[in-house]
C-alpha positions in Angstrom: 10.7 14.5 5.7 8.6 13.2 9.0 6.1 10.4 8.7 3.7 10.2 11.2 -0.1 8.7 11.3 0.3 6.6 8.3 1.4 9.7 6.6 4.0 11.5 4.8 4.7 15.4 5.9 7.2 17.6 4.4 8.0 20.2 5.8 7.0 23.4 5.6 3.8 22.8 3.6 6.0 21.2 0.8 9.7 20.1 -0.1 11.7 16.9 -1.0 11.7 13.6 0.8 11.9 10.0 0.2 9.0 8.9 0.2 6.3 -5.9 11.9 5.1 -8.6 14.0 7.0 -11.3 16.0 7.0 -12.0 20.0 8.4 -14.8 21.1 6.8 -14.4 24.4 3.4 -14.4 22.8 3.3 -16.8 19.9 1.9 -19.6 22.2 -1.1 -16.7 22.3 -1.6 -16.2 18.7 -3.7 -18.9 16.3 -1.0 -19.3 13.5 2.4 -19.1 13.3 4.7 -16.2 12.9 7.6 -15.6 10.3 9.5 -12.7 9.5 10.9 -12.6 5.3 13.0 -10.7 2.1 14.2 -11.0 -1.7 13.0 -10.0 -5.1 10.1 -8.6 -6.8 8.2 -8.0 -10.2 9.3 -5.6 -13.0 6.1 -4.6 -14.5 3.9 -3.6 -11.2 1.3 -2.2 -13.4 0.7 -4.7 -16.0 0.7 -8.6 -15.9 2.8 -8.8 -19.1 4.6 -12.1 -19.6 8.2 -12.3 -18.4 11.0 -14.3 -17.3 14.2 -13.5 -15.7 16.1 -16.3 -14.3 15.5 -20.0 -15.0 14.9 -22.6 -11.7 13.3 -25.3 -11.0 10.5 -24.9 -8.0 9.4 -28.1 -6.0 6.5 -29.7 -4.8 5.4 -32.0 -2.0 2.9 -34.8 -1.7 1.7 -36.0 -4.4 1.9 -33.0 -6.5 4.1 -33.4 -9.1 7.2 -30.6 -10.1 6.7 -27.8 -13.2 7.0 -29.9 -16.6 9.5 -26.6 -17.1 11.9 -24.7 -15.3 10.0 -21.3 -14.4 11.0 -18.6 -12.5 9.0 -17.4 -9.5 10.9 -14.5 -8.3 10.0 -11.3 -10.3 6.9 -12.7 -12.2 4.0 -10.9 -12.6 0.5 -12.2 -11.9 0.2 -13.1 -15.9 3.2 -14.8 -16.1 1.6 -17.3 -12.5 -1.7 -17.9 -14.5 0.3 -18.6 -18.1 2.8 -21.0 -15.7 -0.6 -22.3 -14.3 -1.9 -22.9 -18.4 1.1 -24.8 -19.4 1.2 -27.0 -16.1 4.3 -25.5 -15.5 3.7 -24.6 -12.1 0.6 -25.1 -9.0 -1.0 -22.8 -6.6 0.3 -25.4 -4.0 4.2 -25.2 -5.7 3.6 -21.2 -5.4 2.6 -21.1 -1.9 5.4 -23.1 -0.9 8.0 -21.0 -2.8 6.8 -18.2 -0.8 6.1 -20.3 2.7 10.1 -20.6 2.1 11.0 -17.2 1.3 9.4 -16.2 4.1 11.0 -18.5 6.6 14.4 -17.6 4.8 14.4 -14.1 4.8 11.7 -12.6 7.1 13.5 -13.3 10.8 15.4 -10.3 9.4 13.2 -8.3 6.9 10.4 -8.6 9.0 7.8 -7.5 6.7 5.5 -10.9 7.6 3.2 -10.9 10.7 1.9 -14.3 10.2 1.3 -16.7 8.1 -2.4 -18.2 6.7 -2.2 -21.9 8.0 -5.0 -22.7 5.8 -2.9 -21.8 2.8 -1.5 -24.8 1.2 -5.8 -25.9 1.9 -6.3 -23.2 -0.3 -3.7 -23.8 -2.5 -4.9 -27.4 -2.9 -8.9 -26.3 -4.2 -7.5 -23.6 -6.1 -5.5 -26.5 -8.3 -8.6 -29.1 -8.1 -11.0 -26.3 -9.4 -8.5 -25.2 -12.3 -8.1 -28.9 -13.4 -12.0 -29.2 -13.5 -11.8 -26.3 -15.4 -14.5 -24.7 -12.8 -16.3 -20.9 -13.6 -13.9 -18.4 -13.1 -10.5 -20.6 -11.9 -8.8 -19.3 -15.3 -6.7 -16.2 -14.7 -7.5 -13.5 -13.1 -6.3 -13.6 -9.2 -7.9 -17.2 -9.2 -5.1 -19.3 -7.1 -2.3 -16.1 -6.9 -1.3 -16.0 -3.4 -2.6 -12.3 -1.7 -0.3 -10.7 1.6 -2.6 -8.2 3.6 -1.8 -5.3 5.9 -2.4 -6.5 9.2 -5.4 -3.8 9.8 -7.7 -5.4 7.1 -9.8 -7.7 8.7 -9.8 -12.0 8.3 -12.6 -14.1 9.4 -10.2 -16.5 9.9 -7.6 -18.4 12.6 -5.2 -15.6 11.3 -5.3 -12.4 13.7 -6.1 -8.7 13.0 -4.4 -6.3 15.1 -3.0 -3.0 13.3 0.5 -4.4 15.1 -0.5 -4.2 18.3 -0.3 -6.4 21.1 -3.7 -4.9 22.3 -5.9 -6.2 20.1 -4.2 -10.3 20.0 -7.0 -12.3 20.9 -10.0 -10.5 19.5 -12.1 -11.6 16.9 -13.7 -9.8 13.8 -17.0 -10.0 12.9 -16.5 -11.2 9.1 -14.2 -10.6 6.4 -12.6 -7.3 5.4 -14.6 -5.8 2.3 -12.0 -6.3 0.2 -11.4 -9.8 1.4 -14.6 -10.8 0.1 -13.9 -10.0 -3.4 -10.4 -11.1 -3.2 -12.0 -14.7 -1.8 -14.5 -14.3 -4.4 -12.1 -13.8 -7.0 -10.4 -17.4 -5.7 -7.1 -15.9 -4.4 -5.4 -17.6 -1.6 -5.0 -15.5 1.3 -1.3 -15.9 2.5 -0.8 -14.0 5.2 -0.6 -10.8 7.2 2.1 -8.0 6.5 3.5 -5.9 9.1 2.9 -2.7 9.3 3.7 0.6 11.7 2.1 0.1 14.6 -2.0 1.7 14.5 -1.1 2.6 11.0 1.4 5.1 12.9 -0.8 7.2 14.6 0.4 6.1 18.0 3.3 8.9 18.5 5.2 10.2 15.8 8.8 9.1 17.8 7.9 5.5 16.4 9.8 5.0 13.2 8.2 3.7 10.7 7.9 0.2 10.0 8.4 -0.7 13.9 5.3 -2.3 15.2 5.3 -4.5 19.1 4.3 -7.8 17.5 7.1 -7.9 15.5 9.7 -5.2 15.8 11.3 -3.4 13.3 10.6 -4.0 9.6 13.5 -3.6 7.4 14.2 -2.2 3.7 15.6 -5.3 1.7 17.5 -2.5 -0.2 19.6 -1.0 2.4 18.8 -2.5 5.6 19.4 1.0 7.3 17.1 2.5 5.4 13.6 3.5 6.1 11.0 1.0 5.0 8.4 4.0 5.2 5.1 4.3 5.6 2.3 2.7 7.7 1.9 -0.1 4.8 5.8 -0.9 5.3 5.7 -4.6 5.2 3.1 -4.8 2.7 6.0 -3.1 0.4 8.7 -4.8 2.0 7.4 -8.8 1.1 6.4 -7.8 -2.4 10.1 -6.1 -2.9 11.3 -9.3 -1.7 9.0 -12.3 -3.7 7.7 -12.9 -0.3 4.4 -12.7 -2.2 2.7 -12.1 -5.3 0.5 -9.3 -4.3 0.2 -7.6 -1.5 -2.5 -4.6 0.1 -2.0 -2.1 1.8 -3.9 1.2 3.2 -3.1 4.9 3.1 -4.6 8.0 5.0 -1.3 9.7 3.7 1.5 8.4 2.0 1.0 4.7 3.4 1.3 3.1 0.1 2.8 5.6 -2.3 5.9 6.6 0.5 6.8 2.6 1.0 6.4 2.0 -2.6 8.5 4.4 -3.7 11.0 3.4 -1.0 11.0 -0.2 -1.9 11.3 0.1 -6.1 7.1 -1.2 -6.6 4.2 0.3 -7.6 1.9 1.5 -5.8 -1.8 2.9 -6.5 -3.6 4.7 -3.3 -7.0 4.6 -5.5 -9.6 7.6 -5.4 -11.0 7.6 -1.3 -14.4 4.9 -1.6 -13.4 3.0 -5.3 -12.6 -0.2 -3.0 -14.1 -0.4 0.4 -12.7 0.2 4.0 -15.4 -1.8 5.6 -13.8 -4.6 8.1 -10.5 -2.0 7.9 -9.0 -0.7 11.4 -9.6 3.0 10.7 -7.7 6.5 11.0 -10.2 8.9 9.7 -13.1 7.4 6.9 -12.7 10.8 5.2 -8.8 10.1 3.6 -8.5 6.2 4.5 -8.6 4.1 1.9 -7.5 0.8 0.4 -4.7 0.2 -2.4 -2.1 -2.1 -3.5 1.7 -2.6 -3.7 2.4 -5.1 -6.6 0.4 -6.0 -9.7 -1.6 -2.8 -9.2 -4.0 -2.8 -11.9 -4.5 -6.8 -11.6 -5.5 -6.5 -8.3 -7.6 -2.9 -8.5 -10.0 -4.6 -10.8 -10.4 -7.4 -8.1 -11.0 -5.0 -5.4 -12.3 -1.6 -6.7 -16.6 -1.9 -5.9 -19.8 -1.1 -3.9 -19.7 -2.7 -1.0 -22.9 -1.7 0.9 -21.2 -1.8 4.5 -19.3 1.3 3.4 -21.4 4.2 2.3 -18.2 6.0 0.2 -18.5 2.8 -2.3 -22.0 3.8 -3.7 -20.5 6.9 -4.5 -17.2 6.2 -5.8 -18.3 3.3 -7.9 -19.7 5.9 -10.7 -15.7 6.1 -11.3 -15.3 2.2 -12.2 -15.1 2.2 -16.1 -17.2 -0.4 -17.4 -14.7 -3.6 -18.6 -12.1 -2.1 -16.1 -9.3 -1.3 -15.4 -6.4 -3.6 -17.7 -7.6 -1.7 -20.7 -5.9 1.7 -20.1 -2.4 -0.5 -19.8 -1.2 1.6 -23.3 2.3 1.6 -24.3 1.4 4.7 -25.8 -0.7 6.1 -23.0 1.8 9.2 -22.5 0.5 11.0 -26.3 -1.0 14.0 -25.7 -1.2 14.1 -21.9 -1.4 17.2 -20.5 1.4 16.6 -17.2 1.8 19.4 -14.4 5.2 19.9 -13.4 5.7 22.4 -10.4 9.5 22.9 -10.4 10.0 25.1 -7.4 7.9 23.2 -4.6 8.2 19.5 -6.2 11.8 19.2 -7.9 13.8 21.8 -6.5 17.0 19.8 -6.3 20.8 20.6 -5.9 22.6 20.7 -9.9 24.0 17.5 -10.7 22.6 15.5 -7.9 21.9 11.9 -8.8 17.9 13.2 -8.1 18.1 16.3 -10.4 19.8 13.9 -13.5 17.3 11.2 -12.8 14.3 13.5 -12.7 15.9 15.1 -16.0 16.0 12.1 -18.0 12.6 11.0 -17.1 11.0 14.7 -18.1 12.6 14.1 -21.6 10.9 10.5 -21.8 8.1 11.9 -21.1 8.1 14.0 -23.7 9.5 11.8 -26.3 6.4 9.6 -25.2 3.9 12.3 -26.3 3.3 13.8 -23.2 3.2 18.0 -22.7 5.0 18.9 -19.8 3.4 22.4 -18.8 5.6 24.5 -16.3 4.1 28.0 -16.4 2.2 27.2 -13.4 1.0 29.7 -10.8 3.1 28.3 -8.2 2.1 30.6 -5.6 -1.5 30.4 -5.8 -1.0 26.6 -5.5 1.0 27.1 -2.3 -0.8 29.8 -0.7 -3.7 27.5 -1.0 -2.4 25.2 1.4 -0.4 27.1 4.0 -2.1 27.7 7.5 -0.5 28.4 10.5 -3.1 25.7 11.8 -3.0 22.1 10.6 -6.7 21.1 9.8 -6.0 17.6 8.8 -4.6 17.1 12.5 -7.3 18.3 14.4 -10.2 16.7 12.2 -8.2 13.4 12.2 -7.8 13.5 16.5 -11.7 13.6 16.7 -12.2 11.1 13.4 -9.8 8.2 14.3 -11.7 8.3 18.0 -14.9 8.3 16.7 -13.8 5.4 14.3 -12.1 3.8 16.3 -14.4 2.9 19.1 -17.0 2.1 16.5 -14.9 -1.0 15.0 -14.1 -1.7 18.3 -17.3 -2.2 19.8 -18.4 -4.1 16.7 -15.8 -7.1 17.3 -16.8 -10.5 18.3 -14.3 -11.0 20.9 -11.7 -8.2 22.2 -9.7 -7.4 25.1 -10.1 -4.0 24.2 -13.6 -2.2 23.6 -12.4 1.7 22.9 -9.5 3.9 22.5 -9.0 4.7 26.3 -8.4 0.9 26.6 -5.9 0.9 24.4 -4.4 3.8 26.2 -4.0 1.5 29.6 -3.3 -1.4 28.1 -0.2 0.6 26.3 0.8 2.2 29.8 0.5 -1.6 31.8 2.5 -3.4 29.0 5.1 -0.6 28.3 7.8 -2.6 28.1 6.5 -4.9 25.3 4.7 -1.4 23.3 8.1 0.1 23.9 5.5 3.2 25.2 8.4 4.9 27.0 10.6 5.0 24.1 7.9 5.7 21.8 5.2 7.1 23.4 1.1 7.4 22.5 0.9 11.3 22.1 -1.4 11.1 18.9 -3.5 8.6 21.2 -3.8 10.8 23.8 -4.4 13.8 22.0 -7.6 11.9 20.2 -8.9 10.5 22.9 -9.3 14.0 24.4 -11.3 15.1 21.7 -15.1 14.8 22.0 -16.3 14.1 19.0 -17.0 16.2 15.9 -17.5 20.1 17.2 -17.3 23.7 16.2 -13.1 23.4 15.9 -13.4 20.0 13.7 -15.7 21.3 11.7 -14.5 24.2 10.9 -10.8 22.5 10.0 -13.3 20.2 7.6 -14.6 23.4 5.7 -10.9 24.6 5.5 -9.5 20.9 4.4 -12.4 21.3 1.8 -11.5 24.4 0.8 -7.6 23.9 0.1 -8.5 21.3 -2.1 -10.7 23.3 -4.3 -8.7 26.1 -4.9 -5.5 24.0 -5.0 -5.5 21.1 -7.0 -8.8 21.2 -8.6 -8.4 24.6 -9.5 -4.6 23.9 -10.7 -5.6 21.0 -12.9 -8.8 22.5 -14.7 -7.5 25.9 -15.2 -4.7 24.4 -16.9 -6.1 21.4 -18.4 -4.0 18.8 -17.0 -4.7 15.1 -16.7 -1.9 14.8 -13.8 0.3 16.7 -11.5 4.0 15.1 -11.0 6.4 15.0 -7.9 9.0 12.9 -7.2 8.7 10.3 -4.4 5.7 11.1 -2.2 5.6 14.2 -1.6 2.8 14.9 -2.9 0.5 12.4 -0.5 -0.7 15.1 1.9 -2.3 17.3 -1.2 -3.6 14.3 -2.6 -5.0 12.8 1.1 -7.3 16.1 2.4 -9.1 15.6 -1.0 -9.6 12.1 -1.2 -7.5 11.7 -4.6 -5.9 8.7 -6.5 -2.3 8.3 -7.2 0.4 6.2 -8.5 4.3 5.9 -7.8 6.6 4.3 -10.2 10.1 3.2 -9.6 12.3 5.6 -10.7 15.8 5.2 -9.9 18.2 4.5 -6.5 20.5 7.0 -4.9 23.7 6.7 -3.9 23.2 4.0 -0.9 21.1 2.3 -3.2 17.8 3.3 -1.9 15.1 3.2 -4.8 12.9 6.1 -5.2 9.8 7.0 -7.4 7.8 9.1 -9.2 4.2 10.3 -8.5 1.2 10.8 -11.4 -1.3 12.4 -9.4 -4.9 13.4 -10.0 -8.3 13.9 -9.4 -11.1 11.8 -8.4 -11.8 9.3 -10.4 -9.3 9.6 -12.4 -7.9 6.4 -12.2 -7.9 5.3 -16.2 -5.6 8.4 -17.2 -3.5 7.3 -14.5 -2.8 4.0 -15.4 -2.3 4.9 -18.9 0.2 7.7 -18.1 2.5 5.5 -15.5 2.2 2.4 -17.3 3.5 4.2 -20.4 6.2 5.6 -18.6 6.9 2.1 -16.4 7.5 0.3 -19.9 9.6 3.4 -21.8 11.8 3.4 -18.7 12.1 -0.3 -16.8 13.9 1.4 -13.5 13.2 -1.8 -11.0 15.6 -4.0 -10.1 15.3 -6.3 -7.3 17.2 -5.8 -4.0 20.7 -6.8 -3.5 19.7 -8.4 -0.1 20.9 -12.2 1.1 20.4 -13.7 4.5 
């Protein structure tokens, strides 16, 4: 499996696959420090369920005094921060500073940090003073959790936004990121910027993923050989190793579900327009949108919304359940689902391979669970739906990721670059830093020679539209299912031309101790079902374990 643009291919239309930003030379150019980090993460990605896995004491500075308990920071949950938070056990300013350390510890060689927020432990410090007044809104929720975010989603801030590249260091956004707003709004701190492949890889697909030129290569804490994945690598990468408590990221296809299976989290890439892309370096509006890596369902109900400076929110918020979304986290959310399970394209694996007994054992959990596993799928019909000798999503992305691009550009306060052909020369002057010999800018140069949206674009749009009708929306209604499964993400490219919601779960490690998950899939909207299926199956099973990795 090939991942290129921020996506996840397999090859030929389906099969099996597994599912960054530090100069030296330029940090006297950027407005806050750089690190680079790696080390544990949270069991229960979906839920915020009280736990506690190893006892140690965290400290404090100034005149903040230590946890009146020993209390573990590595591989809580959200919940477990704001019950620490209850029982003075623990600050927002002690937090921060547990992860300000991880991240200088481990991140010179994980690499999944761009920079840090030097306004953090600021942060930190109202975040405490407004829970000890007791102020509206500063108990629970993501009120004083420290939040990572893909470098694409856009800070008014003295952090930087630059999708990676060196281009774009030194320009300035107009305001917050959608989805920065509510997270501010929800009093989280904002810790940082994640790495992430370069332009959300859609520079050249040589790049590998995780590799961006501010900070080099971003590395699986798992195996350190391994591939990261995805665009939203380092967003996967920190939470994986308690570099954070929650982390974004953004998919166009397979950016969160590929590095989230890759990196034992969960991951939701929510329906296309439930949370907003506004203040977002884009690919294509059509399949980008906005998800998390860690404390999904927490952190959905903070972000998911109409935000008026993205159209697809006013739409997609008819899909927000009123009280949302914590309630469908069921222990017995698997009873009576109806789950699609397409053997031959999906789970065609060798006989006794540690994928084929792992996939196994979860089917019969499944069951046990109360789930209906239906296999006498039309197979065919599903595939014939998607195969072309042309590929549409490629030729309506070229002209959409242009046309998007030059519109955030030209909307920036301050840049060095104002379109797309910029970038292009400032890649070809600077190729030794954008490694543009070794990895090339064919996907860059192939947009920019589009010109705009014409007869060939739209006509790849009606076909894009098309395969999704008569292939998974026709699938799931004419057989009544509430998901389709695959194993790791190899479903992201059906579920990216339609704009659909999914949800990977850890499911188990191979044998170089790689973690890999499983995929509930479905249709717009369908978020509730979702949750209630993988959470079900997250709490019958209990796969994660953090990485192995020391510096």
């Amino acid at each position: 499996m090939a991942c290129n643009y921020g996506r996840c291919y397999v090859a030929p239309v389906f099969g099996i696959g597994g599912l960054s930003i530090f100069l030296m030379l330029l940090f006297s150019h950027c407005q806050s420090f750089v690190f680079c980090v790696g080390c544990q993460r949270r069991q229960d990605g979906l839920s915020t369920q009280a736990k506690r896995v190893e006892r140690g004491n965290q400290s404090s500075s100034g005149s903040h005094s230590k946890p009146n308990h020993a209390f573990s920071i590595k591989e809580a949950t959200v919940h477990d921060l704001q019950l620490a938070f209850e029982r003075c056990q623990l600050t927002s300013r002690q937090l921060v500073e547990f992860y300000l350390g991880e991240i200088h510890r481990l991140n010179p060689l994980l690499r999944g940090v761009i920079e840090v927020n030097p306004d953090a432990l600021y942060q930190a410090d109202n975040a405490d003073r407004e829970r000890k007044a007791k102020a509206p809104g500063s108990l629970g929720g993501l009120h004083g959790i420290p939040v990572l975010l893909k470098d694409n989603i856009a800070t008014k801030d003295k952090m930087s936004t630059t999708a990676g590249s060196l281009a774009l260091l030194g320009s300035v956004v107009p305001r917050d990121a959608g989805v920065v707003t509510k997270l501010r709004k929800a009093g989280a701190i904002i810790l940082g910027k994640a790495s992430l492949s370069e332009w959300a890889h859609f520079r050249d697909n040589r790049a590998p993923s995780g590799w961006c030129a501010r900070s080099g290569q971003g590395k699986n804490p798992y195996n350190l050989s391994a591939d990261p994945c995805g665009s939203s690598s380092g967003s996967a990468i920190s939470v994986a190793a308690n570099m954070a408590a929650v982390s974004l990221g953004t998919e166009t296809d397979g950016s969160i579900l590929c590095p989230s299976s890759n990196n034992a989290i969960v991951g939701i890439k929510p329906t296309v327009g439930l949370t907003s892309r506004a203040g977002v370096i884009p690919i294509t509006p059509r399949q980008d949108t906005v998800g998390t890596v860690a404390d999904a369902v927490h952190v959905l109900d903070a972000i998911a919304g109409l935000d008026y400076n993205d159209k697809a929110t006013i739409e997609a918020s008819k899909y927000i359940p009123g009280g949302g979304y914590k309630q469908f986290l069921k222990p017995y959310g698997l009873k009576g689902k109806r789950l699609g399970l397409l053997r031959n394209i999906f789970f065609h694996f060798d006989n006794g391979s540690i994928f084929a007994e792992a996939f196994e054992r979860h089917f019969s959990t499944l069951r046990q669970g109360g789930a209906v596993l239906v296999e006498n799928l039309d197979e065919s019909k599903f595939l014939a739906a998607y195969s072309s000798n042309t590929d549409f999503e490629s030729v309506a992305m070229n002209a959409e990721f242009k046309l998007a691009l030059n519109s955030y550009l030209k909307e920036l306060v301050v840049s060095p670059v104002r379109s797309l052909k910029d970038i292009i020369a400032f890649n070809k002057k600077f190729s030794d830093l954008e490694n543009t010999k070794e990895y090339g800018q064919q996907l860059f140069l192939d947009a920019e020679a589009t010109n705009g949206i014409g007869k060939k674009e739209k006509e790849a749009l009606l076909h894009l539209a098309k395969m999704s009708r008569d292939g998974l929306e026709k699938l799931m209604s004419e057989n009544k299912l509430d998901v389709l499964l695959s194993p790791f993400s190899s479903a992201s490219s059906v579920l990216a031309k339609g704009g659909y919601p999914g949800i990977i779960v850890p499911a188990g490690h191979d044998t170089e101790g790689v973690p890999f998950g499983i995929c509930f899939a479905g249709l717009k909207g369908s978020e509730p079902t979702l949750i209630e299926i993988a959470y079900a199956f997250e709490q019958a099973t209990r796969i994660r374990r953090p990485p192995p990795f020391t510096p």
